[in-house]
C-alpha positions in Angstrom: 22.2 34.1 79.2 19.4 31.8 78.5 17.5 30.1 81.3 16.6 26.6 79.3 16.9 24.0 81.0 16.3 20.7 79.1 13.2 19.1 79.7 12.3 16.3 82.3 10.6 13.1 80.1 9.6 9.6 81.5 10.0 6.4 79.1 7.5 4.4 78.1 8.3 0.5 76.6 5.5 -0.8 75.0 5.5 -4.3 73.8 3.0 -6.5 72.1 2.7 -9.6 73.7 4.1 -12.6 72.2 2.5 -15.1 69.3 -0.5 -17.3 69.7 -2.1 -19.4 67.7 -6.2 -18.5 67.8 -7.6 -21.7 66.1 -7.3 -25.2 67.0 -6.9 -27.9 64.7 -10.7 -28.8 64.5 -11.1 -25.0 63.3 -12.8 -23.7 66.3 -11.7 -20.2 67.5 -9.9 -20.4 71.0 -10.9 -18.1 73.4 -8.9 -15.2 73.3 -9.4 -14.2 77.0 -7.3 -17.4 77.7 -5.4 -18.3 74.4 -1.8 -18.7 75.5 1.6 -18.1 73.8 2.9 -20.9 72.0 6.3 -21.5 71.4 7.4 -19.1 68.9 5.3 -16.9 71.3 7.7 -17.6 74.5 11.1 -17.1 72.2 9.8 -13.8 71.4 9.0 -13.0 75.2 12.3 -14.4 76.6 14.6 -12.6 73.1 12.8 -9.2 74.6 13.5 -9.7 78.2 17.3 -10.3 76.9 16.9 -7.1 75.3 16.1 -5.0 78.3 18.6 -7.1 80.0 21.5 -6.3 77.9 21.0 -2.4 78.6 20.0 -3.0 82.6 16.8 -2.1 82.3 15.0 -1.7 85.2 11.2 -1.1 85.8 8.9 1.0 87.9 6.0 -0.3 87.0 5.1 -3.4 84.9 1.5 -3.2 83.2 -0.9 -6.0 81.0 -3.8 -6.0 80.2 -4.7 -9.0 81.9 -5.1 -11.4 79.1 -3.1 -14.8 79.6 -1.2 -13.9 76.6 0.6 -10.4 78.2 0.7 -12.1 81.6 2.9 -14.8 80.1 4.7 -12.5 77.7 5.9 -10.0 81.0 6.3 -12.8 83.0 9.3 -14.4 80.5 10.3 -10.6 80.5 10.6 -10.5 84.1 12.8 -14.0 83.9 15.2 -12.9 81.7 15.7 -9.6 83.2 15.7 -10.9 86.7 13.4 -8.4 88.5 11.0 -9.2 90.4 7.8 -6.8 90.4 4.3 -7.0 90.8 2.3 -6.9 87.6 -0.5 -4.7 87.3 -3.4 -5.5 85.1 -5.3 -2.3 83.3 -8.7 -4.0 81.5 -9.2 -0.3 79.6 -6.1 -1.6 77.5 -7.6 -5.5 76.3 -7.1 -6.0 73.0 -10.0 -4.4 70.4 -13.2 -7.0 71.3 -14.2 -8.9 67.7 -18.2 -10.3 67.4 -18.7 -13.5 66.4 -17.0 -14.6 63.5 -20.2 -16.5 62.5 -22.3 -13.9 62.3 -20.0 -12.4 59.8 -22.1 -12.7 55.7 -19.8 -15.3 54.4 -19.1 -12.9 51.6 -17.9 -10.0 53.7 -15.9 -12.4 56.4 -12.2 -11.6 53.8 -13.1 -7.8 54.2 -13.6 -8.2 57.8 -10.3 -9.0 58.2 -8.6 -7.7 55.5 -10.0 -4.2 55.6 -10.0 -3.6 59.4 -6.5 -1.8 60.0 -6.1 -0.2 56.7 -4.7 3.3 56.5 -6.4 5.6 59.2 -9.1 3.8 60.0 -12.4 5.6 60.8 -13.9 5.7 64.4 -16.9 3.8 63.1 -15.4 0.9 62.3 -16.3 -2.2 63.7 -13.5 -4.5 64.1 -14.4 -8.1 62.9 -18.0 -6.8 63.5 -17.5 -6.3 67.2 -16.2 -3.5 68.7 -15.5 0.0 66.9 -12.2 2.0 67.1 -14.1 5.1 68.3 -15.4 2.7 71.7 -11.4 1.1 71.7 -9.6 4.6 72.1 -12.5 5.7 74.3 -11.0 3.2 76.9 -7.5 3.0 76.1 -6.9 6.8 75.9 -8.4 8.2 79.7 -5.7 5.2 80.4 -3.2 6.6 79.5 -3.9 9.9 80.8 -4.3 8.4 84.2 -0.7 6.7 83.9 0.8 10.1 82.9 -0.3 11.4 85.5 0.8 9.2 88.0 4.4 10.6 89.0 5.5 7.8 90.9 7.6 6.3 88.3 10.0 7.1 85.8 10.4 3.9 83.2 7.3 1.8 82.3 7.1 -1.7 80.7 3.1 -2.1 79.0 2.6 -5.4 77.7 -0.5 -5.1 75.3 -2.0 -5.9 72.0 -1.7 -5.2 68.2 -4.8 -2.4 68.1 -4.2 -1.2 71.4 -0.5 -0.6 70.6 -1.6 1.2 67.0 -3.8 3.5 69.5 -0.9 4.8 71.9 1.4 4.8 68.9 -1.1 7.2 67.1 -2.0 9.1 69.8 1.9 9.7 70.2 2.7 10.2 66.3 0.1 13.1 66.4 1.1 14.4 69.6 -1.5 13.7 72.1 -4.0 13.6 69.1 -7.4 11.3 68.5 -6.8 8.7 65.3 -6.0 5.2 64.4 -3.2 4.4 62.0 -3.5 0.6 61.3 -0.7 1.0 58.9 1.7 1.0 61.9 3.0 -3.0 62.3 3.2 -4.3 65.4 5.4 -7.7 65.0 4.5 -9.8 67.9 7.1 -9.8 71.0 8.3 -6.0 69.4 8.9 -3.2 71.4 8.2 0.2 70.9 9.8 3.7 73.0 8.1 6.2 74.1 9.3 9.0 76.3 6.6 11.3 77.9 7.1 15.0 79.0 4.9 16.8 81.7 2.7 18.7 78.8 -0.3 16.5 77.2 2.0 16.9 73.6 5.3 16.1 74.6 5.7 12.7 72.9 8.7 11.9 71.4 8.5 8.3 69.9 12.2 6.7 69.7 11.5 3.3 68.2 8.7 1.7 66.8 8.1 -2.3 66.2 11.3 -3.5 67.3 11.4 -7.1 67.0 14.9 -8.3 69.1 14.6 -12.5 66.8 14.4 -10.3 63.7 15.2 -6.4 64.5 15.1 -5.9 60.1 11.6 -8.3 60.0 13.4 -9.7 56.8 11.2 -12.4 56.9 7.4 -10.8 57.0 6.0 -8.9 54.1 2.3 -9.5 56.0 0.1 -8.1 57.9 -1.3 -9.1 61.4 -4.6 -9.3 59.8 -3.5 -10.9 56.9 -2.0 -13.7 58.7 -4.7 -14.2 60.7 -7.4 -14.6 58.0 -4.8 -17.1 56.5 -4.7 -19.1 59.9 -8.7 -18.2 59.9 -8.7 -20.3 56.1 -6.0 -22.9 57.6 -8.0 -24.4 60.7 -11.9 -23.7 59.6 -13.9 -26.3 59.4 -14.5 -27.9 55.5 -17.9 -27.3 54.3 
């Protein structure tokens, strides 16, 4: 007779918050600290709390990063779901921090944001020459540890960002490893599973950029990045 017994594992929804828009019509860059969603933004957020809603979902813990845009996004979760809980904000898990766009060469500004997230991206890259992804998953991972750690709860809703969302999911892909896949697409308002066993590689990732507007994305052949540098060209100023 064999003693297995099948293992205990915790889940893990991570979502990217919902769309924003980060340049006004003048051009100037709004601060992403306090850009919120707009209004494809708040469909996303309300479609995903439907989501969880259609299943009876319920959550332990609720966690953003703090930014307007995750509050709001968990917050139209929370609505459609009808559960009131407490959000918790985790700072290690703001989005990756960009310099200033201006000090970007003009003729290395299309690289800058076309190059950041490609393939696996090397720990020395700066993101939009700002912050690099070794200093991101140097915050974001002992973060995560800490919440798996935690045994207290048993289903946890993250509401986070694009390059802090390709961190956990690469830490998870390579089980509990250290890279960056920028490759992986992270549709704003999607959801992502994750269920979490008691040793630091049990990961087992169950779904990955699930968008509930759009589960087949038949509409988006572009990047994050790439959409952003064309917003970036949209709203800039005219020289």
């Amino acid at each position: 007779m064999s003693d297995f017994q099948m293992p205990a594992r915790r889940r893990i929804f991570l979502m990217r918050h919902g769309d924003v828009t980060y340049f006004d019509d003048s051009g100037r860059a709004i601060d992403p600290d306090t850009v919120p969603l707009n209004e494809n933004g708040r469909a996303q957020a309300k479609a995903a709390g439907r989501a969880f809603a259609s299943q009876a979902l319920r959550f332990d813990r609720v966690i953003v990063s703090g930014l307007r845009r995750t509050v709001e996004t968990a917050q139209h979760v929370l609505e459609e779901t009808g559960q009131q809980i407490e959000l918790e904000v985790q700072p290690a898990w703001e989005e990756i921090r960009g310099g200033r766009l201006a000090s970007i060469p003009p003729g290395e500004v299309e690289n800058a944001f076309l190059r950041a997230f490609d393939g696996i991206v090397p720990e020395d890259m700066r993101f939009l020459g700002g912050e690099t992804i070794g200093e991101l998953l140097d915050r974001v991972l002992p973060a995560l540890a800490a919440l798996r750690a935690d045994p207290s709860w048993d289903t946890a809703l993250l509401v986070l960002h694009g390059g802090v969302n390709r961190a956990i999911l690469s830490h998870a892909i390579t089980a509990g490893g250290r890279t960056f896949f920028g490759h992986l697409a992270q549709a704003t308002g999607c959801i992502n599973a994750l269920d979490v066993g008691t040793a630091s590689g049990d990961w087992i990732v169950r779904a990955l950029n699930y968008s509930p507007p759009s589960p087949l994305h038949h509409e988006t052949r572009n990047t994050t990045m790439e959409m952003l540098y064309a917003q970036f060209l949209r709203f800039r100023p005219r020289t």
